[in-house]
N, C-alpha and C positions, 0 to 999 in steps of 0.2 A: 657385770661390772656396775659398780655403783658409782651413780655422780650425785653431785653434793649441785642444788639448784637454788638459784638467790630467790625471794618469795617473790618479787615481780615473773619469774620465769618458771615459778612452780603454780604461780596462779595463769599465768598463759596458757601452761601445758595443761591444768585441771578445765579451762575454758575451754579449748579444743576437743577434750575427751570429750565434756557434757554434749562437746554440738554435735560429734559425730556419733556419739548413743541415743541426740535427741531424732538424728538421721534413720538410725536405723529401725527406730522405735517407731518412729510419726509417717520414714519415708522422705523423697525430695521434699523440698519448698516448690509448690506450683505457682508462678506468678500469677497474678490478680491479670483478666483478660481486661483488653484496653475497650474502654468503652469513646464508641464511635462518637467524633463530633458530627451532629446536623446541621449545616448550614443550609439556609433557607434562602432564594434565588427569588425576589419579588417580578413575577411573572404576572403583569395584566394587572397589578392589585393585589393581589393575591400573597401575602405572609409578609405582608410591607410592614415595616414598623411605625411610622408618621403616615397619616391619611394623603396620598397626592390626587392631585388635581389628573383624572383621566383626560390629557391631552390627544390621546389617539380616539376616543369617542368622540368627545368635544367634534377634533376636526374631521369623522365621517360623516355627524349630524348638520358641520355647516355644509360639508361639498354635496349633499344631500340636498342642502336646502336651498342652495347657488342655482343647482340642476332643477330643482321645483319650479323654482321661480324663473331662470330662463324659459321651461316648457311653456309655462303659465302665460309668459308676457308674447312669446312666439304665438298661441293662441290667442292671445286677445287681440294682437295686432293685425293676424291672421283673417279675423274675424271679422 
């Protein structure tokens, strides 16, 4: 049977043949693999974007220093 097709619908039908010969031809389309985002977790300093101020050294090196100077003044008094 012949059908008679307006050229909008004989150019849909010729776009469909091409993609399913360009299918068979090439094979699936294989999607592009998703490339992983890194986010990066500022541990210690470490991959920080702005320089901060290391508060958790800062305050080892005074209770450090509190403990010194307690020992220090306990011997001198001691003494």
């Amino acid at each position: 049977m012949i059908r008679r097709l307006s050229p909008e619908q004989f150019f849909r039908q010729s776009q469909q043949e091409q993609e399913l010969e360009n299918i068979l031809i090439e094979g699936e389309p294989v999607p592009p693999e998703p490339v992983p985002q890194i986010q990066y977790i500022p541990v210690a300093g470490v991959n920080a974007e702005k320089p901060e101020i290391p508060w958790g050294l800062i305050g080892v090196i005074s209770i450090v220093g509190i403990v010194v100077v307690g020992i220090v003044a306990v011997v001198v008094a001691g003494g």
